[in-house]
N, C-alpha and C positions, 0 to 999 in steps of 0.2 A: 569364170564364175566359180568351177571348183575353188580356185588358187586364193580368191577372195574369201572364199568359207573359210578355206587350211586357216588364212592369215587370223583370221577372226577367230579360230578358235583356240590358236596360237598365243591370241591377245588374253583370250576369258582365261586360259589356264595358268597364263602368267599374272592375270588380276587374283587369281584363284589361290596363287602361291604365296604371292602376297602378302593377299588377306589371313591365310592361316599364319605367317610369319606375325601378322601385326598381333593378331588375338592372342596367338602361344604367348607373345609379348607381352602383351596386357596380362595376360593368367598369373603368366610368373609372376609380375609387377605387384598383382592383386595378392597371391599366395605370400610373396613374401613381407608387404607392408603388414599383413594379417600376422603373419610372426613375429614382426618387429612390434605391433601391438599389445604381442602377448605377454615380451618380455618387457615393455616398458619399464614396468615397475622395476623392475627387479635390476634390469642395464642402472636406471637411475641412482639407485642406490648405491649400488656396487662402486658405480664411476667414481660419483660423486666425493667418494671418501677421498680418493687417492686426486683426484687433480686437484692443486689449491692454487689460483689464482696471484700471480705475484703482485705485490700492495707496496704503494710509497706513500711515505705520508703517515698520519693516525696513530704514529708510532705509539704516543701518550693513551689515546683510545684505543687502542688496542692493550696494553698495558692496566688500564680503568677496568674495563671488564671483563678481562681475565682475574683481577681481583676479585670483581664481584659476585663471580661465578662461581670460582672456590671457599669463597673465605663467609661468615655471616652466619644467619640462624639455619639450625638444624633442619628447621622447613621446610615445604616446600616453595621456592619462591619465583616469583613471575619477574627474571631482567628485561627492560624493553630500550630498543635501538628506534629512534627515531628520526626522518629526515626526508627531506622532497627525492623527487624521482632522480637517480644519476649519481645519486652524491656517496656511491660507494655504501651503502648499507649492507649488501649483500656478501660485498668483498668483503669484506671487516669479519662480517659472524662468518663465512666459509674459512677465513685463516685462524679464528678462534674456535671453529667444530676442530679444524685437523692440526691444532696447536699441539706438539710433542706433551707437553705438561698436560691441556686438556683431557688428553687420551689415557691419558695414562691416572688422570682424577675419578674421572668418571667408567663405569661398568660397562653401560650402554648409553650407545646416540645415538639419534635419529632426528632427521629431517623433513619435513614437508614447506611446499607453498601452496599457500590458500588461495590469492589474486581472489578480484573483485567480484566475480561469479564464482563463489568458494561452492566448490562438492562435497559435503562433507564426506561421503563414501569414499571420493579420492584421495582425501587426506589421512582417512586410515588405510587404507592401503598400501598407500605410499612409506608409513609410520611402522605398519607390518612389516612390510619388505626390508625395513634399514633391520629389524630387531631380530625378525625370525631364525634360527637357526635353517630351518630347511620349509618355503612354505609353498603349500600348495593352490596353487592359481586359482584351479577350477574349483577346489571348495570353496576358499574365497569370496568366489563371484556369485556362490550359491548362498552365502549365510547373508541375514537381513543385515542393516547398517549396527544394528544397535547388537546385533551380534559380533560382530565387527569392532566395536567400542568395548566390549565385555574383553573380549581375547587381549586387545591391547591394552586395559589395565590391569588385566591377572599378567600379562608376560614385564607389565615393569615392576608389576611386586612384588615381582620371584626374582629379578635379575640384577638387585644392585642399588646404587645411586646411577639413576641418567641423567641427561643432558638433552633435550629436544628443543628443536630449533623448529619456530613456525614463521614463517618466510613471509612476506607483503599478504601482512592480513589486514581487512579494511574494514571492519565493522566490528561491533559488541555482537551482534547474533553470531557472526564469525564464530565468537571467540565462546561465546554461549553452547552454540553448538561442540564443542571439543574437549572444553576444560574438565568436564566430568572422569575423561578418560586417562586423566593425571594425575596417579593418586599420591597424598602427602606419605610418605613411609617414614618419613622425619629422620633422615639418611644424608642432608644435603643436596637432595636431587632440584634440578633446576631447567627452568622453562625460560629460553630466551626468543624475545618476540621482536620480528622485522615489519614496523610499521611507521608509513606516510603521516597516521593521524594522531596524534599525539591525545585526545581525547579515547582511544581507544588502549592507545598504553596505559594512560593514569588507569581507567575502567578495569583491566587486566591486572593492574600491580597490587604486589604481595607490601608495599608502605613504601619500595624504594623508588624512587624516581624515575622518569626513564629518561636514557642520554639524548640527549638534542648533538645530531652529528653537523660537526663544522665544514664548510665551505675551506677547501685546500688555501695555504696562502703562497705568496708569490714562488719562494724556493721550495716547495713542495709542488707547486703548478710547474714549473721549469724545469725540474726533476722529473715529473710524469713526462712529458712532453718528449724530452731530450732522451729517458730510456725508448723512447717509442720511434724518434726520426732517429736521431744524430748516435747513432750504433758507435761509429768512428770520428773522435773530436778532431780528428786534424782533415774529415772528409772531405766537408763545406766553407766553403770561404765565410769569412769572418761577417760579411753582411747578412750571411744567414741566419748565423746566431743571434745577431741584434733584431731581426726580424721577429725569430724565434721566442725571444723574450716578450716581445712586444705581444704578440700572439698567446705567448702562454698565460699575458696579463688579464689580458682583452677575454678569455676565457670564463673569470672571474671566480676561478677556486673550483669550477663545475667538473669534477672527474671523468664523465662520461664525455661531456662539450671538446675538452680535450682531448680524450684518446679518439672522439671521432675525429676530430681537426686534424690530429696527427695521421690517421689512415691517409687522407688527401692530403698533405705534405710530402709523404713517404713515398706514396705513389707519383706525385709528380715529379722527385728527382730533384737536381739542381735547375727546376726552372724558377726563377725571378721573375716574373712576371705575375707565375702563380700563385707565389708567398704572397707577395705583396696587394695581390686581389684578398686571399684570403685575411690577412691581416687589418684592411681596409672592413672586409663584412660583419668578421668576427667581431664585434662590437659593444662593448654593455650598452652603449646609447642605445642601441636597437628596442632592448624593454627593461625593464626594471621589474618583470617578471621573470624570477630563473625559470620556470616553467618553462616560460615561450624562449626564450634565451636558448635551453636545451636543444628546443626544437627547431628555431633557428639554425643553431649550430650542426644538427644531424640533417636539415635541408642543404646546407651548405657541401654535405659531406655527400648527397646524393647527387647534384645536380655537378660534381665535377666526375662522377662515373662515365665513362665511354656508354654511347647511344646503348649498345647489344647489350650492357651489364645492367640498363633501369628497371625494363622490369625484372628481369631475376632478384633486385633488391625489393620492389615494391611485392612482389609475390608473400613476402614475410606476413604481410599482412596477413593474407587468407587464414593465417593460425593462430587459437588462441593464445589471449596471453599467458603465459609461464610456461606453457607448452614446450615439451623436449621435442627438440629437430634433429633428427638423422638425417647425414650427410648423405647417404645413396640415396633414401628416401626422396629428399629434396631436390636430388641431380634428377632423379628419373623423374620427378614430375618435372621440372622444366625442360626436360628433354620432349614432353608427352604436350606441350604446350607450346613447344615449338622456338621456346628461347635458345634451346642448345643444337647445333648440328654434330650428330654422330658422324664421325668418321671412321672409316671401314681401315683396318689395316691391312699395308700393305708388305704381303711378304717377300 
C-alpha cells in the first residue's frame, strides 16, 4: 500500500514538473510575442527598406513610373498602379521605393498598407515609424488618431520632397480617410497608390492616369519560371524544359500562379510524372477568371504538400490580411498546436 502511495506521488510530482515546464513555456511564448508586438512597427519599416524583391519582367513599367514619379508638375501629385491580385503590383512599387535614383530624388519615404479592413490609426503609425527620426511608442499609442495625422503632416513639411507609397487600398473612404495628412509643399513630393480598383485610382488622381499593369507574356512567364526551377540549364533533361514551357504558358502571364507552380516543381525534383500532372491541371481552360485561375493555381500548390506540411500552410489563414508574420512567432504557434514535434537534442 505504502509503495503504491510512493508510486503515486512519484507520478503527481512529475505531472507537477511538467506542468510548470509547460506554463514557463507558455509565459515566455506569451512575453515575447508581446515584444515582437511592440516592435512591429518599427521591424517593419526598418526591413522593409533594405530587402527588395528580385522582379523579371515590367522592365518598361518600371521605367514608366519611375518617370512619373520624378519628372511633371511641382505638385503634389497622386501616381496610381493598378491590377488584380498576384500580378506583381506590389513588386513593382518595392523595387521603385528602393530604386538607387528613387532614393536619392526624394528626402523622405514612407510606406503603409491599407487592405480592405484599412485602420486608419495603423496606417499612421506605420507612415511615423518609416519618417521619424527616433519615435516613441508609448506616446504614440497615447495620442488620438487625429493627433497622429497632425504629427505626420508637420513632419513632411519640414523634411523635404517625399515619396509615400499606400499599398492595396480599396476604397474612396480609404483614401478620404488619409489624404488630408499629405500636404502639397509644391516641392515635387509624390503619393503613389497600389490599388485592385481602378475607380478608386481615377477618385485619388492628381489628372494623370493611373497604370493598368499587364499580365507577363510568354518570355517573361518562362523567364520567372526557369529563375525559380531550372537553377542549372544543363540539370534536367530536355523534356523538362518543354514541359516547363508548356507550364509557364498554361500560367497565363499570372506572376504569383507561377512562382507558386514553380514551389511544386522544385520541390518535386526530376519526377515526370509530376510535371506532367501539373502541366495537365495548370490550365486556362479551367476559368476565364484570373481570379479563380490564381486560386486554382495556389490549390494546386497545396494539395502536392506532404500530409504533416497541410495544416502548417492552411494555419496562414488565421492571420489577417497584410499582417507581418514572424518566423519564430509562427514556428512556436505550430509547435503549440501540435503540427511540429520538438526534438530534444542529443548530446
Amino acid at each position: 500500500m505504502l509503495k503504491i502511495q510512493f508510486q503515486e506521488l512519484i507520478t503527481f510530482w512529475k505531472l507537477h514538473f511538467l506542468l510548470k515546464q509547460v506554463v514557463g513555456r507558455v509565459d515566455s511564448m506569451v512575453n515575447k510575442w508581446k515584444d515582437v508586438e511592440a516592435h512591429n512597427l518599427a521591424f517593419t519599416s526598418t526591413t522593409s527598406q533594405h530587402v527588395v524583391e528580385p522582379i523579371v519582367g515590367h522592365k518598361n513599367e518600371f521605367e514608366m513610373m519611375q518617370d512619373q514619379l520624378v519628372r511633371g508638375a511641382s505638385e503634389l501629385e497622386v501616381v496610381s498602379i493598378v491590377g488584380m491580385g498576384g500580378i506583381g503590383k506590389t513588386t513593382l512599387a518595392n523595387k521603385i521605393y528602393n530604386d538607387s535614383f528613387i532614393m536619392s530624388h526624394f528626402d523622405v519615404r514612407a510606406k503603409a498598407t491599407v487592405s480592405q479592413e484599412h485602420c486608419v490609426r495603423n496606417v499612421l503609425l506605420t507612415l511615423l515609424s518609416c519618417i521619424s527620426v527616433k519615435t516613441d511608442e508609448s506616446d504614440d499609442k497615447c495620442q488620438e488618431d487625429g493627433q497622429l495625422a497632425y504629427r505626420l503632416q508637420k513632419l513632411l513639411k519640414g523634411r523635404g520632397r517625399f515619396l509615400v507609397v499606400i499599398d492595396d487600398i480599396w476604397t474612396r473612404k480609404a483614401w478620404d480617410d488619409i489624404k488630408l495628412c499629405f500636404p502639397d509643399c509644391n516641392n515635387g513630393s509624390r503619393i503613389l497608390m497600389i490599388t485592385r480598383n481602378v475607380e478608386v485610382a481615377e477618385y485619388a488622381s492628381s489628372g494623370i492616369p493611373p497604370f493598368q499593369m499587364c499580365l507577363m507574356n510568354f518570355d517573361e512567364s518562362w523567364s520567372l519560371l526557369y529563375e525559380k526551377v531550372f537553377v542549372v540549364r544543363d540539370s534536367f533533361p530536355p523534356e523538362f524544359e518543354q514541359l516547363g514551357k508548356l507550364i509557364a504558358l498554361k500560367c497565363g502571364g499570372l506572376p504569383l500562379a507561377i512562382v507558386a507552380t514553380a514551389g511544386v516543381l522544385s520541390k518535386s525534383g526530376k519526377t515526370l510524372n509530376v510535371w506532367r500532372s501539373v502541366a495537365e491541371n495548370v490550365s486556362l481552360a479551367v476559368s476565364t477568371d484570373l481570379e479563380v485561375q490564381c486560386m486554382t493555381v495556389l490549390a494546386l500548390s497545396y494539395h502536392h504538400l506532404p500530409r504533416h506540411l497541410k495544416p502548417c500552410s492552411l494555419y496562414f489563414a488565421i492571420f489577417p490580411e497584410d499582417e507581418v508574420i514572424f518566423v519564430d512567432k509562427h514556428v512556436e504557434l505550430w509547435v503549440v498546436e501540435g503540427f511540429l514535434k520538438v526534438e530534444e537534442t542529443k548530446c
